[in-house]
N, C-alpha and C positions, 0 to 999 in steps of 0.2 A: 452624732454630728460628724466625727471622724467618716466613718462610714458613708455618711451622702456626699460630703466635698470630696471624698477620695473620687466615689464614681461619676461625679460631674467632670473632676479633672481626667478621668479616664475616659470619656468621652472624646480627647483632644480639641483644638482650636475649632479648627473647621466645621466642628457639631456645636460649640459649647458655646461659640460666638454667635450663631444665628439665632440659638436660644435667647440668648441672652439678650440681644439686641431688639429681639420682634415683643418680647419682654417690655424692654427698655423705652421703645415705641409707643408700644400701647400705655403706658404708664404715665407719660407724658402728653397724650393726647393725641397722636399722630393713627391715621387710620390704619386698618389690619392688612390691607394688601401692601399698602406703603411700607408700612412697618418689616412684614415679612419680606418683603422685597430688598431690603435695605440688608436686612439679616443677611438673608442668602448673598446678599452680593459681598458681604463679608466674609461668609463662610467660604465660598467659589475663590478669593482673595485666597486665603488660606491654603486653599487645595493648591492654588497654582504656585506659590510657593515652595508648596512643599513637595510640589513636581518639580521645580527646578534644583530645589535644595537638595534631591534625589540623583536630580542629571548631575553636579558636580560631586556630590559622593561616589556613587556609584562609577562614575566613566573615572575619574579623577582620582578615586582615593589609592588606585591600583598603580598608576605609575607614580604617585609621587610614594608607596611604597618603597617602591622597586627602587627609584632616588636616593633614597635614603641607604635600601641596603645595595647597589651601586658603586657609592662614595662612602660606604661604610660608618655614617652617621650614630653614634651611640650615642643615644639621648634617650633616655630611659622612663619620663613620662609621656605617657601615651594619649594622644589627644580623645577622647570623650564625645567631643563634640558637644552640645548644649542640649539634645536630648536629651545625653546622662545627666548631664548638669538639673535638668528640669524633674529625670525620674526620683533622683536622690531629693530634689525640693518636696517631691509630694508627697512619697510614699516614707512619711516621718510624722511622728505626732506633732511639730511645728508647719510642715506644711500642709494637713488635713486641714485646718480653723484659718489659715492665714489673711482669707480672704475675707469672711465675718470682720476678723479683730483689726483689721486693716482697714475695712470700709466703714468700723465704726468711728475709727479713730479718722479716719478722712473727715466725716460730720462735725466731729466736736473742734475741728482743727476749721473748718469752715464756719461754724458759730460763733468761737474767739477770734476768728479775724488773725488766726495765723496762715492759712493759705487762701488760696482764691480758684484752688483747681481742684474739679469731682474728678475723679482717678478713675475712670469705666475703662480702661484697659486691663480687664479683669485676668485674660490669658499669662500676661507680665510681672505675674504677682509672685510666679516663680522665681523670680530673680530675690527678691527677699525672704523668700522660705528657702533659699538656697542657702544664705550667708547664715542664717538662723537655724539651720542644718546643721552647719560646719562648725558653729557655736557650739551646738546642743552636745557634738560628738565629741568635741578635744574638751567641752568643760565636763567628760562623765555623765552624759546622756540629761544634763540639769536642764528643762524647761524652762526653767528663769532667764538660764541665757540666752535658752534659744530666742527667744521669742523677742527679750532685750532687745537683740542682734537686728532681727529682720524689722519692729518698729520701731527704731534707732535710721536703718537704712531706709524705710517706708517715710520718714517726716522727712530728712533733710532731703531727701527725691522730690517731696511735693514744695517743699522750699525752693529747692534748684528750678521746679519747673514755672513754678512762679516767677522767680529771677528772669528768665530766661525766655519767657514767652512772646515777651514784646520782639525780640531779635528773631525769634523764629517767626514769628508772624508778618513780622516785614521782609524778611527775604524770602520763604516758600509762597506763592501766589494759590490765593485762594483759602487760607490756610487762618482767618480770621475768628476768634476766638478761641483757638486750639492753643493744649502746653503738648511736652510731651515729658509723662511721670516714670520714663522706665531709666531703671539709674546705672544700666549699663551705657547707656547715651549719653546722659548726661555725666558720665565719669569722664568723658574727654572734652566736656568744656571748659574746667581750668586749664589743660592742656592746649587749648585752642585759643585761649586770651593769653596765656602768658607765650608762647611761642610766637602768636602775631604779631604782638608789641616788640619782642625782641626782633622779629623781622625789622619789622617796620624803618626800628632803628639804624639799619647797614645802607649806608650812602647808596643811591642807584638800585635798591632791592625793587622800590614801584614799579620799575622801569618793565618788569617780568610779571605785570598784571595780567596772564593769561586765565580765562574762563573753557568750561570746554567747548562753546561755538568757537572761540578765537583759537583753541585747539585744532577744531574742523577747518576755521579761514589757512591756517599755516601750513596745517599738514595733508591739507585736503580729506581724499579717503581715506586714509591713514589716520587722522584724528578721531577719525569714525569707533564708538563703542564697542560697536558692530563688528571691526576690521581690524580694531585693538585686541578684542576675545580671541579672533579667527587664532592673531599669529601668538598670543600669549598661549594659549591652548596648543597649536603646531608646537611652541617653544618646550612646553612641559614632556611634550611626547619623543621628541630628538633627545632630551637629555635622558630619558627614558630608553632610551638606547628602540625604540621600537618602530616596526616596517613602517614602512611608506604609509600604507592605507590605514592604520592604526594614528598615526601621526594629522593626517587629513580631518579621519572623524575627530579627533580630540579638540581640534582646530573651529571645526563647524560645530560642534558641542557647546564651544564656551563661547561663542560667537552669540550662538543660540541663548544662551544664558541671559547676554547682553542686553539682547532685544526683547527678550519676553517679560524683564523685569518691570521697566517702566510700565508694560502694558497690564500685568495684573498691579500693581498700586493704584490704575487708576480706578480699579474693581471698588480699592478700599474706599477712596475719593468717594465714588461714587455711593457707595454704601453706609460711610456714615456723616457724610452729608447732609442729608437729610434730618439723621438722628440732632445732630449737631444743630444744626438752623431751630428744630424746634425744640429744644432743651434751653438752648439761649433763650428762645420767647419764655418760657416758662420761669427760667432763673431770673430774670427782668423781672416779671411781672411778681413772682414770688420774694424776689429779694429788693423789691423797689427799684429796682433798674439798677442795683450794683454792679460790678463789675464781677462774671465770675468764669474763668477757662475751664474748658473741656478738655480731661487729658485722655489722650488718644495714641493707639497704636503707632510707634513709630516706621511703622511698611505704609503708613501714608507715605512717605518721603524718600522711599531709598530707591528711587528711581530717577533720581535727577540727575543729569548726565555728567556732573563733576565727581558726584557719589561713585558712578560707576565706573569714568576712567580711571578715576588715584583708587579704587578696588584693586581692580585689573591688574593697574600697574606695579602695586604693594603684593599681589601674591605672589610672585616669584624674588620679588625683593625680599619680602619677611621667612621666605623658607631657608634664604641663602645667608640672613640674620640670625637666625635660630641656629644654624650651623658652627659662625664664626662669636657669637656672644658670650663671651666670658663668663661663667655661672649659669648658663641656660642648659636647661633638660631637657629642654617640650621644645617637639617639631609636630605645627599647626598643620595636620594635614584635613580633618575632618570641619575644623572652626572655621577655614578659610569659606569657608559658604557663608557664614554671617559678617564678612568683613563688612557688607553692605554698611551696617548698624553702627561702624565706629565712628560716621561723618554727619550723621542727622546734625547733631547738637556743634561739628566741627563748622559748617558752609557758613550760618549765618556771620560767624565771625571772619572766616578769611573772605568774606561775600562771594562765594566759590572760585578763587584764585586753584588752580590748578596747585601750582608750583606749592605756595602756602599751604596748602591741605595737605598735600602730601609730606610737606616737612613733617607737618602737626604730627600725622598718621605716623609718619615713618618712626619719630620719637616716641609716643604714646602704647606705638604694639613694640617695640624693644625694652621699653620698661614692664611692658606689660607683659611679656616672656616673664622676666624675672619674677612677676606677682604670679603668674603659674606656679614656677619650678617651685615659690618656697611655701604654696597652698597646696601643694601636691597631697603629701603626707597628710594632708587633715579629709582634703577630698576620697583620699585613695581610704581613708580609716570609714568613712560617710557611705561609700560605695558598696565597700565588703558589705558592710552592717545590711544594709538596702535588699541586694541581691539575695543575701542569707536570710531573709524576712520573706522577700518577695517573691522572690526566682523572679525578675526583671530582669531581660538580659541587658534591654538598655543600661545595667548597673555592673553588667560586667568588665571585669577586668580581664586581660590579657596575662599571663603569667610572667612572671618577674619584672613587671611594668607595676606605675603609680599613675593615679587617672589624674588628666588635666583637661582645659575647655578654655578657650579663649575667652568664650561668655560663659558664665559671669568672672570667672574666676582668674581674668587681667582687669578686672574693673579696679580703677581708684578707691573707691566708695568699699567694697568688697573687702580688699587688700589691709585697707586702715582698719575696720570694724573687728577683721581677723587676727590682725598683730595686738592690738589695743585687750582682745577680749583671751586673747593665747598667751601674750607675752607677760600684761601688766595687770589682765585678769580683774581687780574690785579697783584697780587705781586706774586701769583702763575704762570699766564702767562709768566710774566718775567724768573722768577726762569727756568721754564720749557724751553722756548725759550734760553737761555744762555746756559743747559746741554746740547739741543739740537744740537746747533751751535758749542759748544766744540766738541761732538763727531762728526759731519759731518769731522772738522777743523782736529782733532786727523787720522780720518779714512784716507782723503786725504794724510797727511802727511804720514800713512804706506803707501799707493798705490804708492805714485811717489817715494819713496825711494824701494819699490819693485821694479818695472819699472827701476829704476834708476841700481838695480843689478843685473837685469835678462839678 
């Protein structure tokens, strides 16, 4: 068993989601060209991703080196990137199975009426054999933890996405009976209720309801996502001390970035679309017309043009955060390609206020620096073990560096699972096991009193 999920997740996204999806397809009734069609455009999703994810690594990750050693930056954990973060998830005996023990426990969690969302973001699953990794290796390789760890963070995710889907569903268009179960997303929506309420509360703060179209009415071109990459990109290359024409490319590079994202999410749109429209018929008809959400990739969404201006505008902010932060180790040079991911679950709350999201953000990756530097040491222990198993280079370490990743390992969700199971160990299990049980307990109780009105 170890052995087949290793080599399906070695297949990566782009192979493993068209499988899975033309699969998924036919299973629920939808014809075979459809079906495949729908795959592929998911899998084609993926590629282009991971073509752009490529264009800022690769153009990018060299002068914000250079940056660093510049202004002589000693920060001693080394960003990973979420690659590593994913290779150290799978190539572990918690995350071979995760996927089995996760979808089984998705069913029984939908038969009792504690959640209401099928979790088919099957790629995402890494993020919980990641934390149940990190478990596995500071508790002395114990399985019991691991595993604790990652179905600990696997329910209260499909809880969150439950909570949350009604607000996602009314502010993304189109976007009608979808959650989204990835609990790096959803780790910045208590970050995103509790900061907007404190907005809210500062006399005259409404006043600064800027969206990014009303970005474009103000600032004209210049509002543009497009025109915002150009001079962020120009800007990273000047501090980089480098010529003219190095400066330009860097410029039209992240420009490029800008514009190409929107355009491959709508691949996703498009592709499980479909899947989606007919799983609903099917859940209806199978579940007496309950109500039940599809949880789905969050690169449906990270093309919305508030997503991508407070990105834009946060990367050069969070490098120059990471510098002056008090207890920070980790300068985000490689994670800055998924900043996309920190706003899915932040828009519907601040109904994409510019200004408000970026607070949110701006607080949320400063704390989340700190959930790096002090998961370092557990990660950096997770990586060795990996790479000395594997030969993964994705698991390599850089010499006299500790590995760090923005995703997962600033997530909230992450961060608590880690201290709870590192610090306080069997009175952390408990702890953890009780909040857990409250919200399954909490979540049933809205379903049947929904149910009970509908």
């Amino acid at each position: 068993m170890e052995q087949v999920f290793s080599y399906i997740i070695s297949l990566g996204a782009s192979v493993m989601m068209p499988i899975l999806f033309t699969i998924i397809g036919l299973c629920i009734g939808l014809k075979f060209g459809k079906s495949l069609k729908s795959g592929l455009y998911v899998g084609v999703g993926f590629v282009g991703l991971g073509i752009v994810t490529a264009l800022l690594a690769n153009n990018f990750g060299g002068p914000l080196s250079e940056i660093s050693r510049l202004y002589d930056l000693q920060l001693g954990v080394f960003d990973m990137g979420w690659p590593a973060a994913a290779a150290v998830a799978y190539n572990t005996a918690v995350g071979a199975l995760i996927i089995p023990i996760c979808l089984g426990i998705n069913f029984l969690m939908l038969i009792t009426k504690t959640t209401r969302t099928i979790n088919i973001d099957l790629w995402n699953y890494w993020h919980y054999a990641f934390i149940g990794a990190v478990a596995y290796f500071v508790m002395d390789k114990s399985l019991v933890w691991g595993y604790f760890a990652a179905i600990v963070c696997y329910i209260n995710t499909l809880v969150m996405a439950d909570l949350t889907a009604p607000k996602f569903q009314s502010y993304y268009e189109g976007m009608e009976g979808i959650s989204i179960p990835q609990p790096f997303c959803q780790s910045f929506t208590a970050f995103a209720i509790l900061v907007n309420k404190g907005l809210d509360l500062i006399p005259g703060f409404s006043k600064l309801d800027i969206d990014a179209e009303g970005l474009k009415k103000k600032f004209g071109v210049l509002g543009e996502p497009l025109v915002l990459g150009v001079i962020v990109g120009a800007l990273i290359g000047v501090l980089a001390q480098m010529d003219i024409k190095k400066i330009l490319f860097l410029g039209v590079t992240m420009g490029a970035v800008m514009e190409l994202i929107p355009r491959i999410t709508r691949l996703f749109i498009d592709g499980l679309m479909p899947i989606s429209e007919k799983t609903q018929e099917v859940v209806k008809r199978r579940f007496n017309g309950k109500k039940v959400f599809i949880g789905m990739s969050p690169a449906l969404v990270i093309g919305h043009p508030t997503t991508l201006v407070v990105s834009l505008l946060l990367i050069p902010v969070t490098l120059g955060l990471a510098v002056i932060l008090p207890g920070n180790e980790f300068l985000p040079l490689a994670s800055l390609a998924g900043m996309f991911y920190v706003f899915v679950m932040v828009l519907p709350y601040t109904k994409g206020n510019v200004v408000k999201t970026f607070i949110v953000g701006l607080i949320a990756l400063a704390i989340g620096l700190w959930f790096v530097t002090d998961m370092a040491p557990a990660f950096t222990m997770a990586a060795h073990s990996v790479f000395e198993q594997t030969g993964d280079n994705a698991a390599k370490i850089p010499d006299g560096f500790q590995a760090g990743a923005l995703d997962f390992a600033s997530s909230l969700f992450g961060w608590i699972i880690y201290k709870c199971v590192n610090n306080l160990q069997w009175l952390g299990m408990g702890l953890l096991s009780v909040i857990t049980l409250a919200m399954m307990w909490w979540n049933r109780q809205r379903i049947i009193a929904d149910e009970k009105n509908s």
